[in-house]
C-alpha positions as CSV (number, residue, x, y, z in Angstrom):
1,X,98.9,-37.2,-129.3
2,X,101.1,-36.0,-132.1
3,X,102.2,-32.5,-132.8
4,X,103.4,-31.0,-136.1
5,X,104.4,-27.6,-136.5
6,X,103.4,-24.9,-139.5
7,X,106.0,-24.6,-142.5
8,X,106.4,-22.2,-145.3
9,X,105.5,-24.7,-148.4
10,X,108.4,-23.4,-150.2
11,X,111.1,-20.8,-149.2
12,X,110.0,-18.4,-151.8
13,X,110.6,-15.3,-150.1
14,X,112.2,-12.6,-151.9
15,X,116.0,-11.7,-152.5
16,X,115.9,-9.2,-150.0
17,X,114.5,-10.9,-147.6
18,X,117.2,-13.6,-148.1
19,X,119.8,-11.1,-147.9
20,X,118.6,-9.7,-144.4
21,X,121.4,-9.8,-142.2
22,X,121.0,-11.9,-139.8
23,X,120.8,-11.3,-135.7
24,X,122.5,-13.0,-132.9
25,X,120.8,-15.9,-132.4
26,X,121.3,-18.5,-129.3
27,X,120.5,-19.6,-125.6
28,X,121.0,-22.8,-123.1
29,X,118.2,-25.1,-122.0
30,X,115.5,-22.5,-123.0
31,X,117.0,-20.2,-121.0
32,X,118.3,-17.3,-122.1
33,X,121.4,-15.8,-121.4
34,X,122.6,-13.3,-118.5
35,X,125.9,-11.9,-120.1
36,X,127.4,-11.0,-123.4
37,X,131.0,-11.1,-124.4
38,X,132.8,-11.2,-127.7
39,X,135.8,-13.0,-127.9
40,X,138.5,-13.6,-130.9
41,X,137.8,-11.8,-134.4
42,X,136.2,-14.9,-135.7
43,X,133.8,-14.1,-138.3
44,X,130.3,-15.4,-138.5
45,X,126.9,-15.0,-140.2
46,X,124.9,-17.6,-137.9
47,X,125.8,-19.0,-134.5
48,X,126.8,-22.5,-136.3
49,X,129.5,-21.0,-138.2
50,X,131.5,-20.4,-134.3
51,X,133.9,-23.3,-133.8
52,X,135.9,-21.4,-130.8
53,X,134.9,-23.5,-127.3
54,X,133.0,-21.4,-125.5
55,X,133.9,-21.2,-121.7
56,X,131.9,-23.4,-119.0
57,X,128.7,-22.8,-118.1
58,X,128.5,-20.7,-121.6
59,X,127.1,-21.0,-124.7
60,X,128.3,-19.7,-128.4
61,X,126.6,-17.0,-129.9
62,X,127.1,-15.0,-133.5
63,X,127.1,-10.8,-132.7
64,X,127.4,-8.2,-135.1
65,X,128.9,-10.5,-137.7
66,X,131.7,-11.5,-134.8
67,X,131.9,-14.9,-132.4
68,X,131.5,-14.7,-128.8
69,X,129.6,-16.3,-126.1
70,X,127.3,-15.5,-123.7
71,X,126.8,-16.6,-119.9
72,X,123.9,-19.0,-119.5
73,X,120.7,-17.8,-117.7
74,X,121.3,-18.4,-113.5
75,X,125.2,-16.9,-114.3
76,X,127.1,-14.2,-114.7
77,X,130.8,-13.1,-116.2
78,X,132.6,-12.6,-113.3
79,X,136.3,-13.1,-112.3
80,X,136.2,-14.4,-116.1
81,X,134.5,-17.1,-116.2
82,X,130.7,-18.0,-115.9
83,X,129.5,-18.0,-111.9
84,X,126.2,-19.2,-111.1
85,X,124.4,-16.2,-109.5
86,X,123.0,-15.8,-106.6
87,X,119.5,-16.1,-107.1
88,X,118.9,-19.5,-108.0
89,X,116.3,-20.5,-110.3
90,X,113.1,-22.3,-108.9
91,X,112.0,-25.4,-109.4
92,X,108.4,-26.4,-108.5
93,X,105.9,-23.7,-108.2
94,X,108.0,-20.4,-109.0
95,X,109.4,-18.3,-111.8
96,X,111.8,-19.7,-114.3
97,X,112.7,-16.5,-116.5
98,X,113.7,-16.9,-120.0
99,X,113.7,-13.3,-120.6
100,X,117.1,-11.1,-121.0
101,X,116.0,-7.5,-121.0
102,X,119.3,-6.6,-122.4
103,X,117.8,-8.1,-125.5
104,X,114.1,-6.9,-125.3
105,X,112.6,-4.4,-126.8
106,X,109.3,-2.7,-127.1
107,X,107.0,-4.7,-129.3
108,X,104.2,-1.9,-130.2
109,X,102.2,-3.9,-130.4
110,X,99.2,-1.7,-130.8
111,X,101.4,0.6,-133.4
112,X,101.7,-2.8,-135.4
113,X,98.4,-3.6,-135.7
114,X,99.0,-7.1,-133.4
115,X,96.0,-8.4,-132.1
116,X,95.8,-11.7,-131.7
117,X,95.8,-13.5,-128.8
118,X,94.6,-10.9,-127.1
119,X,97.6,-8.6,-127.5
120,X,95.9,-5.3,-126.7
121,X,94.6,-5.9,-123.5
122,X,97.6,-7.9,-122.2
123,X,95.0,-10.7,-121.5
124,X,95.2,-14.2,-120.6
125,X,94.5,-17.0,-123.4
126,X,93.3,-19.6,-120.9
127,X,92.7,-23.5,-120.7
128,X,95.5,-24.1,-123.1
129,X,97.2,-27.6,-123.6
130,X,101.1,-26.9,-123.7
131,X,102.4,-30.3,-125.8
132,X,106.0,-30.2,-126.8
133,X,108.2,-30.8,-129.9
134,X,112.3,-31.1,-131.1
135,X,113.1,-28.8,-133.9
136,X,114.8,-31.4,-136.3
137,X,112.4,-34.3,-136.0
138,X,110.6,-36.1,-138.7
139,X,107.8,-37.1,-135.8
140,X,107.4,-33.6,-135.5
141,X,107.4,-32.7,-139.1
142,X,110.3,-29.9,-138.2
143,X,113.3,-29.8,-140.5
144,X,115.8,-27.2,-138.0
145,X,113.7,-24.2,-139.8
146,X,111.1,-22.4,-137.8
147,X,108.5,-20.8,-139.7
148,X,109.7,-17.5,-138.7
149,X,112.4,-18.3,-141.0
150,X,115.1,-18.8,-138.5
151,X,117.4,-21.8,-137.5
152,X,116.5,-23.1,-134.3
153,X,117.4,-25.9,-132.0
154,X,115.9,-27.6,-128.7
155,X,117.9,-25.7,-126.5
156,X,115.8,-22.3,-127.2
157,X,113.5,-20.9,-124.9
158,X,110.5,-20.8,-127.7
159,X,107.3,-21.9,-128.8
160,X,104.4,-21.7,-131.4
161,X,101.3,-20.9,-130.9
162,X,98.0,-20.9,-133.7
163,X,99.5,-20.2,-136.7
164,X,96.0,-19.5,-138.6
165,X,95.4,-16.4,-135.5
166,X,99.0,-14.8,-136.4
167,X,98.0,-15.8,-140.5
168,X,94.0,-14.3,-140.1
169,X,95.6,-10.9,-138.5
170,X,98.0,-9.9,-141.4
171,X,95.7,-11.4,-144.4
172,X,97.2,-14.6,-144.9
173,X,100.4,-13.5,-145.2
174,X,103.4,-15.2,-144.3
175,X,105.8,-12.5,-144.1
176,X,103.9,-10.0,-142.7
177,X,102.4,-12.5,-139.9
178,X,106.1,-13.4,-139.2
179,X,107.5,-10.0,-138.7
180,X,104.9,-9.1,-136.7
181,X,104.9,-12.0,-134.0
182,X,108.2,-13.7,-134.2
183,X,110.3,-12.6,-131.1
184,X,107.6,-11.7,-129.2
185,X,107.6,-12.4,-125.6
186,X,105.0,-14.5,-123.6
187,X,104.5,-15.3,-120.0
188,X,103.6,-18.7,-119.5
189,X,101.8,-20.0,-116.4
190,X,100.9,-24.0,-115.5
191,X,98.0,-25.1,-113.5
192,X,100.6,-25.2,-110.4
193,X,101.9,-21.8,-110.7
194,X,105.4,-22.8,-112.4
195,X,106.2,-19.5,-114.8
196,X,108.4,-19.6,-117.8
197,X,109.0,-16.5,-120.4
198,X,108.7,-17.6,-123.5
199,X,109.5,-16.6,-127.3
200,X,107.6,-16.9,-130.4
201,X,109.9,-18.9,-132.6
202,X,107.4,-21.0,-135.1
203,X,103.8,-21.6,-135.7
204,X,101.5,-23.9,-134.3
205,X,99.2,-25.9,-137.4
206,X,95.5,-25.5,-136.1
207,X,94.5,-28.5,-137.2
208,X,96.4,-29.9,-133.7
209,X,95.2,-26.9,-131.3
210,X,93.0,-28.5,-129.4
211,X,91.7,-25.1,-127.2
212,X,92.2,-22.2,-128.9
213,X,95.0,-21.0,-126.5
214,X,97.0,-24.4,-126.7
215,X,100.8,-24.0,-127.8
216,X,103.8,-26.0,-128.3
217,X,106.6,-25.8,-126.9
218,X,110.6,-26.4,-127.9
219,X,111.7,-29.5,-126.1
220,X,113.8,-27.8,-124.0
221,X,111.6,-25.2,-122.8
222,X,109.0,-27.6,-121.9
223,X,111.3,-29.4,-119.2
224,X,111.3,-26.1,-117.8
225,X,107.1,-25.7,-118.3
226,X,107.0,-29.3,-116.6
227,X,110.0,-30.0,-114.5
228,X,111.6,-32.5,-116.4
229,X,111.7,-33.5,-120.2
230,X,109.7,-36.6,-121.6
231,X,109.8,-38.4,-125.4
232,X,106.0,-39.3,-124.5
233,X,104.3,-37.3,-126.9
234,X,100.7,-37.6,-124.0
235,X,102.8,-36.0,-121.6
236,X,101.4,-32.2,-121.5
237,X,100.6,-29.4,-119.6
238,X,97.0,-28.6,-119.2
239,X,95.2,-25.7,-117.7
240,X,98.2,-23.5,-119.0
241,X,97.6,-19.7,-118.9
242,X,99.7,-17.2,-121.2
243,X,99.8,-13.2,-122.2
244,X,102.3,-11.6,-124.2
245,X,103.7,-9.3,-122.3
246,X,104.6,-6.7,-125.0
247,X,108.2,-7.1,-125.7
248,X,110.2,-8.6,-128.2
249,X,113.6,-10.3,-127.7
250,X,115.4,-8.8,-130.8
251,X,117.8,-12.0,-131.0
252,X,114.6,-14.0,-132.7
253,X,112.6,-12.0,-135.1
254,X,111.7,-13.0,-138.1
255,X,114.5,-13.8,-141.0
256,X,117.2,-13.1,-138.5
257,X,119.2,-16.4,-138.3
């Protein structure tokens, strides 16, 4: 079954909007990362704009309008360089986090006026279908721009979920749908208990949402969700759970890449 994701018909948003400065905006394999560190004086807008190697076990990042890099999730900066931690990650039936709380903040969500997916009662949208799909894919109708109006890439640890809930809850607006929900955090359960935190990063066209809960998921992040990436577009997750948990990871809201 095919997937296609929401887009902004044209990019008519207004000058200022255009002119927002942008966030730091990257991760590894849907993962997040565990430590920040800015290296050199090279100057950057976007993450793409870093051509300095970033050390193993790292990835590149854009911070405060300077390069650096950023330890993947499972490591941490220590005797400089990039150590796997400790606590390893899980891989059937426990908790992969994609969450940094060094990046989160609170959402306020009820102070925002969010209430789809059952934001105010931190409640489960159950019997979703988590399918999956590549950010730059003409099979997936994605062009590298999310409709939260960031750049965005397979590695990131997001997804979309119905775009017309996030569109009914701000009247139809774009903009106001995307500032509200983009970056937002969401904990994501499968039928066999694997757990992944999740980001908002794109919309989700209703016309493919088979439950109401269903989502799709960045390539990347879906391995994680199934235990292994596919290009078999009936490979899914079913029985999926998920709640926002109230947070937003400030690295991917809306107009900040």
């Amino acid at each position: 079954m095919f997937r296609t994701l929401y887009r902004l018909a044209c990019l008519s948003l207004v000058p200022a909007l255009l002119q927002a400065a942008p966030a730091p905006v990257d991760s590894s394999l849907g993962q997040g990362v565990s430590a920040l560190k800015t290296r050199g004086s090279q100057s950057c807008r976007r993450v793409a704009q870093c051509t300095q190697a970033a050390p193993r076990n790292a990835v590149q990042t854009c911070n405060g309008g300077k390069c650096g890099f950023a330890c993947k999730s499972g490591y941490t900066w220590k005797d400089k360089k990039c150590q796997a931690a400790s606590s390893g990650q899980a891989t059937s039936g426990g908790t992969l986090l994609a969450a940094v709380s060094g990046h989160m903040v609170d959402a306020q969500l009820a102070s925002n006026g969010i209430t789809g997916f059952r934001a105010q009662s931190n409640g489960w949208n159950t019997n979703a279908i988590a399918s999956w799909f590549r950010t730059d894919s003409i099979q997936d109708s994605t062009n590298g721009h999310s409709w939260c109006y960031n750049e965005y890439d397979d590695s990131l640890p997001g997804f979309a979920p119905d775009v017309s809930v996030m569109l009914a809850n701000f009247g139809g607006s774009n903009v106001r749908a995307g500032q509200a929900y983009c970056g937002l955090e969401a904990e994501v359960v499968t039928a066999d208990g694997r757990t992944v935190n999740l980001i908002i990063m794109d919309g989700f066209d209703s016309k493919w949402v088979r439950t109401p809960a269903s989502i799709d998921v960045i390539y990347n992040a879906f391995g994680l969700l199934h235990g292994s990436t596919t290009n078999d577009k009936n490979t899914v997750e079913s029985g999926v759970k998920w709640r926002l948990t109230g947070r937003r990871d400030s690295r991917y809201t809306f107009n900040s890449s």
